[in-house]
PAROLUM-60719 format. One line per field, with one value per residue (C-alpha): residue number from 1; z negated, x negated, y. Coordinates in Angstrom, 3 decimals. Layout:
<drenvos>
num: c(NUM_...)
zz: c(Z_...)
xx: c(X_...)
yy: c(Y_...)
</drenvos>
This chain:
<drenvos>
num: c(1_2_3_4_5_6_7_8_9_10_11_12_13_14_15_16_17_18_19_20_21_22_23_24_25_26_27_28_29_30_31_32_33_34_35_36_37_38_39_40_41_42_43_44_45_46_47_48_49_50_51_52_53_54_55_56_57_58_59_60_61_62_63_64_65_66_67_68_69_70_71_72_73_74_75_76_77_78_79_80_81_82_83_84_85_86_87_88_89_90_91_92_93_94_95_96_97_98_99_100_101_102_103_104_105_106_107_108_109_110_111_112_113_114_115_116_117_118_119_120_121_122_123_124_125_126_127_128_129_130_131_132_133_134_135_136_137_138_139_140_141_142_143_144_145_146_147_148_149_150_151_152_153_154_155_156_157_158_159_160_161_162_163_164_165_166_167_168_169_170_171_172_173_174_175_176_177_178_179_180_181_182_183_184_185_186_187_188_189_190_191_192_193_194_195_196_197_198_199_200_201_202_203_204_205_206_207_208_209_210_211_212_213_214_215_216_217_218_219_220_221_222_223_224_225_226_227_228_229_230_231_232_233_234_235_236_237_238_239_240_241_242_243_244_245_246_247_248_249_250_251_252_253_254_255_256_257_258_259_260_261_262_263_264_265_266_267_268_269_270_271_272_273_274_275_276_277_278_279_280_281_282_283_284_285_286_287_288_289_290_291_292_293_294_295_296_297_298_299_300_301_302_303_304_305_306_307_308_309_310_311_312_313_314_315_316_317_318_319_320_321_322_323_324_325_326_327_328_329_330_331_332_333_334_335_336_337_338_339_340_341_342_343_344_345_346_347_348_349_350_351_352_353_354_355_356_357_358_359_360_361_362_363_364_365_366_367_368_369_370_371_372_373_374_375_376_377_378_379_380_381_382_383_384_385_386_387_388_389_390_391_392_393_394_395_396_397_398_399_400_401_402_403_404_405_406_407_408_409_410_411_412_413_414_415_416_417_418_419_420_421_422_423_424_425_426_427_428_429)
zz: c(-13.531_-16.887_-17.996_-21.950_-21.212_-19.438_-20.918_-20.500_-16.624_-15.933_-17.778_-15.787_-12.322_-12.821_-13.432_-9.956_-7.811_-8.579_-7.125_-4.871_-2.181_-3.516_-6.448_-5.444_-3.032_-1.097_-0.076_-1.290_-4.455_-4.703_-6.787_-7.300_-9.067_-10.531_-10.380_-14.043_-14.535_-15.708_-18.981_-18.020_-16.714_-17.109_-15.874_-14.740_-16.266_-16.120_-19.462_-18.608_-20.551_-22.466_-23.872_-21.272_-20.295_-17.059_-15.056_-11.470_-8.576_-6.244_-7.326_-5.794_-2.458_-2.458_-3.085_-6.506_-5.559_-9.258_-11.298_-12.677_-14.729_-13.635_-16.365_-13.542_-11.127_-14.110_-15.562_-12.303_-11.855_-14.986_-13.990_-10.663_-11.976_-14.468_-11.261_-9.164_-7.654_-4.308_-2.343_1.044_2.302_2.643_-0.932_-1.503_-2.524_1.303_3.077_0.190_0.929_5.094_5.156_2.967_5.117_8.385_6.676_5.324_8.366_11.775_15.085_13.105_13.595_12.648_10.238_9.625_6.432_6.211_3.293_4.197_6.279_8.568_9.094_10.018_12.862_14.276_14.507_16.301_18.568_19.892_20.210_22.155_24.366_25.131_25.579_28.029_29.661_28.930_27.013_26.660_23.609_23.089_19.139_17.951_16.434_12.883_12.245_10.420_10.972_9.176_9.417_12.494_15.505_17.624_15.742_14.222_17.492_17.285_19.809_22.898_23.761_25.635_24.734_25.555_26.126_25.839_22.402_21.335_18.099_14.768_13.152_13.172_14.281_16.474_20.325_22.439_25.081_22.441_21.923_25.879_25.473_23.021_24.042_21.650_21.748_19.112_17.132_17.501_21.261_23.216_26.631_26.521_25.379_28.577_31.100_29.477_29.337_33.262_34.237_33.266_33.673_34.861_31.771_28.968_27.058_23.697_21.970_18.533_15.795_11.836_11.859_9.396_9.183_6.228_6.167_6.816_3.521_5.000_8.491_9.269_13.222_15.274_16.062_19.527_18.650_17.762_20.257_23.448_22.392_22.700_25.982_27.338_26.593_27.226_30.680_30.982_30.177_27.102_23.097_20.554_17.291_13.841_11.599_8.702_5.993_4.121_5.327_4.875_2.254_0.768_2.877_2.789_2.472_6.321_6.327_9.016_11.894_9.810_8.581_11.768_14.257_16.074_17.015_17.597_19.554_16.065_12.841_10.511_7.066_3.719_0.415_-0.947_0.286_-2.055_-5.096_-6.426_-5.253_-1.371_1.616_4.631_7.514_11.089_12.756_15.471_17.895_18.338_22.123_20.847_17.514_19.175_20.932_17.474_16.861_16.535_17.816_21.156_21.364_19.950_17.471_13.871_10.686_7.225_4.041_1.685_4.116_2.313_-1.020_-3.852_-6.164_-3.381_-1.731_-5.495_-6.967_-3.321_-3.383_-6.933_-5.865_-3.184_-5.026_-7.279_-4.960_-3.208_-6.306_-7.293_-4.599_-6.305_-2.834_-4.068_-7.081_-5.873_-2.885_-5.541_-8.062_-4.901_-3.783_-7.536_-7.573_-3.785_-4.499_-7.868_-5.704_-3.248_-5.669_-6.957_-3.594_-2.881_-6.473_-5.985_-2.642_-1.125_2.712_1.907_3.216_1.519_3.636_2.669_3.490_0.838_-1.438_-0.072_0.142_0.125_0.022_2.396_1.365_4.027_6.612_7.298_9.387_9.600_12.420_13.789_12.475_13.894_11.509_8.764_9.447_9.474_5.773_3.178_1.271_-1.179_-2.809_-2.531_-4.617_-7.006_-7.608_-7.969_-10.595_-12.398_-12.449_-14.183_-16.722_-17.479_-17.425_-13.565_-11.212_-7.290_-4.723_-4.626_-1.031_1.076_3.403_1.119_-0.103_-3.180_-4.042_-6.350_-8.320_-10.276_-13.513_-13.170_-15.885_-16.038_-19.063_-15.800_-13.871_-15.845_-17.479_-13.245_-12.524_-15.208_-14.082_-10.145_-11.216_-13.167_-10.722_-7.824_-9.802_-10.416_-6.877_-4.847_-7.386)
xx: c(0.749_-0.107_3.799_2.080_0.740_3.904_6.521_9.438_7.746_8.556_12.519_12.881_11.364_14.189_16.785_15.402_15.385_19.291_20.020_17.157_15.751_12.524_12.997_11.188_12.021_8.850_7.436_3.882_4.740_5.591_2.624_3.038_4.014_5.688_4.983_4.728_6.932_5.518_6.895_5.315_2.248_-0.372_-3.320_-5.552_-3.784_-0.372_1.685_3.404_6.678_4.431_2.211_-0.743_-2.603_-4.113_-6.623_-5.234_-6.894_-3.723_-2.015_0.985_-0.398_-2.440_-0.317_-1.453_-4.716_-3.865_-3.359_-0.179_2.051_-0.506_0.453_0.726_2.986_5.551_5.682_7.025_9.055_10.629_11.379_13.202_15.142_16.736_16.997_18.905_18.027_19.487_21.055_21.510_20.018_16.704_14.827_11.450_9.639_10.208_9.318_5.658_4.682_5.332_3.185_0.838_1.167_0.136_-2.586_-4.289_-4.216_-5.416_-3.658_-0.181_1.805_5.056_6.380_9.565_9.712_11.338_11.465_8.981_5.935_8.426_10.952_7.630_6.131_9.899_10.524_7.048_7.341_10.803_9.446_6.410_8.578_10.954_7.999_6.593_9.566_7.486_8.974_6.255_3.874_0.411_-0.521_-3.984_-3.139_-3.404_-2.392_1.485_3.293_6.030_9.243_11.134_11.681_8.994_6.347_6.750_5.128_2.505_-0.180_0.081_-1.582_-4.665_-6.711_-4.163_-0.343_3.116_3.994_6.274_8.667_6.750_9.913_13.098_16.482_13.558_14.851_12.349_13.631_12.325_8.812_8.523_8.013_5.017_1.395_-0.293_-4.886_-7.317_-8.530_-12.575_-12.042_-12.873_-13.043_-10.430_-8.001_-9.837_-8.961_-5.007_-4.479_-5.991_-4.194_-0.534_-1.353_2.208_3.497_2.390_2.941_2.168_-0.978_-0.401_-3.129_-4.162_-7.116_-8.492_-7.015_-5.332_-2.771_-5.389_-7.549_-10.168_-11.358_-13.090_-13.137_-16.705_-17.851_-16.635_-13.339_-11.261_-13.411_-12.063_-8.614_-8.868_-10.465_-8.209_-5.348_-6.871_-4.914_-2.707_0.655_0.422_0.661_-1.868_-0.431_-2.713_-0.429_-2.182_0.403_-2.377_-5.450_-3.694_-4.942_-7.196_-10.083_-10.174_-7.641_-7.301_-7.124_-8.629_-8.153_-10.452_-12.834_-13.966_-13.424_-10.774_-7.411_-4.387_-1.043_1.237_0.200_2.550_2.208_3.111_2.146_-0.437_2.121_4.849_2.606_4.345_7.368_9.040_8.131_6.991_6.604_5.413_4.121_1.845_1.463_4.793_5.017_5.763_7.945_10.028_11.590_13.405_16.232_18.116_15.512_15.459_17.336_15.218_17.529_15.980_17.899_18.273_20.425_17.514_15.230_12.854_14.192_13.510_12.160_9.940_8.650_7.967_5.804_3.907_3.517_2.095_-0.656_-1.859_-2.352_-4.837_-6.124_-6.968_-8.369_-10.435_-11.748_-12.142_-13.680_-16.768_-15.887_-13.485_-15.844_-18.629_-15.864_-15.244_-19.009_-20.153_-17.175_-18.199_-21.766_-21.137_-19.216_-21.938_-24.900_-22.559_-21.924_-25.541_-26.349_-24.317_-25.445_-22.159_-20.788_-18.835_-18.556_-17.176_-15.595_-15.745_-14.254_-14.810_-12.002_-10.701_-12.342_-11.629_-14.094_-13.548_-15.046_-16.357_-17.257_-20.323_-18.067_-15.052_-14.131_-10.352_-7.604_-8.836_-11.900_-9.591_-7.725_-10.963_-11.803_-11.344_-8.167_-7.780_-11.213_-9.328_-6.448_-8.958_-10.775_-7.618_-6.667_-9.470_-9.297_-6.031_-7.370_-10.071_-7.376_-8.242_-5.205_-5.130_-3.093_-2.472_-3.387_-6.544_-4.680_-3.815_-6.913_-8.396_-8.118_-9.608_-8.043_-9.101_-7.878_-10.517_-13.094_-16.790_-15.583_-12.974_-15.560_-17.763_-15.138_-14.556_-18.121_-18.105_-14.778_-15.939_-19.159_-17.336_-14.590_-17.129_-18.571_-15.129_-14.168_-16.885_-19.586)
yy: c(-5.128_-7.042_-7.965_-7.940_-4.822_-3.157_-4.996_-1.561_-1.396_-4.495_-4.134_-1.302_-2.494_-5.850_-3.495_-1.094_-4.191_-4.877_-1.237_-0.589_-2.159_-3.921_-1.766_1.224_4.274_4.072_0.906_1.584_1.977_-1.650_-3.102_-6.695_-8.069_-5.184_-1.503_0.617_3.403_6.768_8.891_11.971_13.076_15.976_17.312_14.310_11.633_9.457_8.467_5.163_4.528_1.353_3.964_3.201_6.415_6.250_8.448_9.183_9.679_8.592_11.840_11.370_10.280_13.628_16.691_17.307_19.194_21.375_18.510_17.103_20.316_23.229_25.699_28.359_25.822_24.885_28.627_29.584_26.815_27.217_30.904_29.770_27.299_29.538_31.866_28.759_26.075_26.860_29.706_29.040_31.889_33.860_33.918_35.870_32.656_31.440_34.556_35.016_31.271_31.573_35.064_32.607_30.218_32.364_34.200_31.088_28.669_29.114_29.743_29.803_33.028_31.400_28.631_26.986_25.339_21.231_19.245_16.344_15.574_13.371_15.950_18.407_16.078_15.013_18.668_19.449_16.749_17.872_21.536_20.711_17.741_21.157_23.364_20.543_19.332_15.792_13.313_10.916_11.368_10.024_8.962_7.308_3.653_3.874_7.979_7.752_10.787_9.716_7.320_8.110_6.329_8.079_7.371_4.204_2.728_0.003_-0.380_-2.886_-6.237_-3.449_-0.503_1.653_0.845_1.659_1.054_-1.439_-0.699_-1.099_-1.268_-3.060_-0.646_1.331_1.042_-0.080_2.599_5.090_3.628_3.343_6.653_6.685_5.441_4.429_4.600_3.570_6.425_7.612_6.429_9.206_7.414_5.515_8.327_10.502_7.280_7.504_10.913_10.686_7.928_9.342_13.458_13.964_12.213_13.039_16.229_15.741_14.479_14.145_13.483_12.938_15.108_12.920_9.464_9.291_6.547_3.894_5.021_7.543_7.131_10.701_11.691_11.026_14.725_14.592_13.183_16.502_18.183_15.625_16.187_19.863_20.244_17.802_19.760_23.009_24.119_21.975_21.893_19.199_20.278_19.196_18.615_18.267_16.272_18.148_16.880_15.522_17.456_20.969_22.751_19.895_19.502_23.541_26.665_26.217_22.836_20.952_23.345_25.550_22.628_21.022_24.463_22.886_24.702_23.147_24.421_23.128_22.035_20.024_20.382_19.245_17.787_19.798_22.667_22.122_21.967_18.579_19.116_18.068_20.404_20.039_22.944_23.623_26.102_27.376_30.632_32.738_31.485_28.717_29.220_31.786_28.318_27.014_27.959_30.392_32.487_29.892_26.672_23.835_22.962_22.438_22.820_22.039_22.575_22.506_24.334_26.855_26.469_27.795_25.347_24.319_27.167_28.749_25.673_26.128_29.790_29.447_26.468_28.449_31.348_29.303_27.500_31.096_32.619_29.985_28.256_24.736_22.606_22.511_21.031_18.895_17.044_16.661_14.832_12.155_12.467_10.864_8.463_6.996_7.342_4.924_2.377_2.531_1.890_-1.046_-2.408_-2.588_-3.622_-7.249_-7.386_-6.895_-6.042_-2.661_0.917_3.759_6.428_9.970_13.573_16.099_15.266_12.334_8.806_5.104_2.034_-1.041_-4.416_-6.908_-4.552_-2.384_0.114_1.755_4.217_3.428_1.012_-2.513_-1.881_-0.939_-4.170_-6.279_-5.561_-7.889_-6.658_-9.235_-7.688_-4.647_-5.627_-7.584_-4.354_-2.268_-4.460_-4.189_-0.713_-0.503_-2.763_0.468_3.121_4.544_4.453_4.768_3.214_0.338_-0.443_-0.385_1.594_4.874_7.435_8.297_11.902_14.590_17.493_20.507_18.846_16.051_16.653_15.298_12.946_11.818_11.266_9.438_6.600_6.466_5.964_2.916_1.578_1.421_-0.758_-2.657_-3.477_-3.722_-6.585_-7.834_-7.892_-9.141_-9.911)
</drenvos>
């Protein structure tokens, strides 16, 4: 950020980095050299503590399908807080959003409710490992399914490998037990899961590859995964913690056809607020605890606040119905980066699923991680720059998605469309 034009941002950010590490609690929200700091927010837009006002289309990394302060989302909120903010047992706001929850998305007849997308896909894992009796997992290279030790696993020296840690303080006895593919590689997932049948048990997936901007599945992709699972004993999970609920109300099970065995959910869930859930056919869910003994627990479990903000998002996200609107806010914005790409004559490719979309500069393709990798990410922080100089926000790396909400007007949309040229030029003009 500008230090003359977020002078109190960058205060604050030297006072964060003397009491947290890098200064931030998440490591993508370090923007260099300093990250602002937001006063408020509200519908579309972000309030910075300087007195900036910024149009988002980060959104909090994609939860905020409503907006920032829905009217509906904070009147309830306001009426559960005054209510308590936790009980410690059973409240009607849990038990509303899990019948939700099973009527909305398919091939779920149970849910238990966590508090983050990582706490949904450790907790999946471990129930289809003790539904398996398999310990060894199979993940796509490039998917994150969170921050714990069994899937921050990076991919071998081969096509497909054992992984190796991606992380310091990850054992390397845990990784042995994750293999690791590239993603859109349908034969060489089919030679894996082939070559080590009696091995693995889980196959675990981002429907839509989310944490490496927008890298949509080839239309036999989802398709393989299924049928190579299909009578056997191995699980496949959809880590839907970004796709649920955004790409439609059944998320992506529902939007490409595709059932999985769990789902793992989150962010668009909680309505702007931390959740995270999992869930799949009884047969399964009647193995966690204490209705069967995989162990999975939690003191803030289904709370309240949580499970009230979500209840009230899905419930407008049921009446209305906004997906059309939503895909054609992100199809103008990637169509205006497109006609600017080939306006300056520039190598670029803008990925695209309904609400969701990032652009990659240098390449003419992206379909797995090593593509995502290959594009030129110094453009990338040369047009993100430039967009905060004209008031639009996203993430701040080539590796996070642009996403739409209902509060995104056609006066949003248009100072975007402007900004994007102008930044393309910027960037690689």
């Amino acid at each position: 950020m500008d230090p003359e034009r977020f002078p109190k941002s960058k205060e604050l950010f030297e006072r964060a980095e003397r009491v947290m590490p890098g200064g931030v609690s998440s490591p993508v929200r370090r923007v260099e050299p300093f990250p602002f700091f937001v006063d408020r927010a509200e519908g579309s837009r972000l309030y910075t503590v300087d007195g900036e006002v910024l149009i988002d289309f980060c959104l909090a990394f994609g939860p905020l399908i409503l907006g920032h302060a829905h009217p509906e989302v904070v009147e309830a909120l306001k009426e559960r807080v005054e209510a308590g903010t936790a009980y410690g047992t059973p409240c009607v706001p849990e038990l509303e959003l899990a019948e939700t929850v099973v009527d909305l998305v398919p091939n779920v007849e149970k849910v238990r409710f966590v508090n983050t997308g990582t706490e949904a896909t450790a907790s999946a894992i471990r129930l289809a490992r003790a539904v398996t009796g398999k310990d060894v997992i199979l993940k796509f290279e490039g998917c994150y399914h969170g921050a714990h030790d069994a899937v921050l696993v990076k991919a071998g020296s081969g096509a497909s490998e054992i992984g190796a840690p991606d992380s310091p303080g990850v054992p390397e006895a845990v990784a042995r037990n994750t293999v690791v593919v590239p993603f859109n590689d349908v034969e060489t997932f089919v030679e894996t899961v082939e070559s080590m049948d009696e091995e693995i048990g889980t196959v675990i997936v981002e429907p839509v590859l989310g944490n490496a901007g927008c890298v949509p599945p080839d239309p036999d992709f989802l398709k393989a995964l299924r049928e190579y699972c299909d009578g056997t004993d191995r699980l496949l999970i959809f880590d839907e913690v970004i796709t649920g609920f955004r790409l439609s109300l059944g998320g992506a099970q529902e939007y490409f056809g595709i059932d999985a065995d769990l789902v793992c959910l989150g962010k668009v869930l909680g309505g702007g607020t931390p959740i995270g859930a999992f869930g799949g056919p009884e047969e399964y869910m009647s193995e966690v605890a204490p209705e069967g003994k995989v162990y999975q627990a939690g003191t803030f479990n289904g709370n309240p606040l949580s499970t009230t903000a979500g209840l009230a998002t899905l419930r407008v996200l049921k009446r209305e119905e906004p997906y059309d609107r939503l895909s054609d806010v992100a199809r103008r914005i990637a169509g205006a980066i497109e006609d600017a790409l080939e306006d300056v004559g520039a190598v670029g490719v803008v990925n695209r699923v309904e609400s969701m979309f990032q652009v990659y500069f240098g390449v003419e393709e992206v379909r797995d991680y090593s593509d995502v990798n290959a594009a030129d990410h110094d453009a990338f922080k040369r047009f993100h720059r430039a967009l905060v100089e004209r008031g639009v926000w996203i993430a701040g790396s080539n590796f996070e998605s642009w996403f739409t909400c209902t509060a995104h007007s056609d006066e949003d949309v248009e100072v975007a469309e402007e900004a994007v040229v102008e930044a393309v030029r910027e960037a690689v003009g």
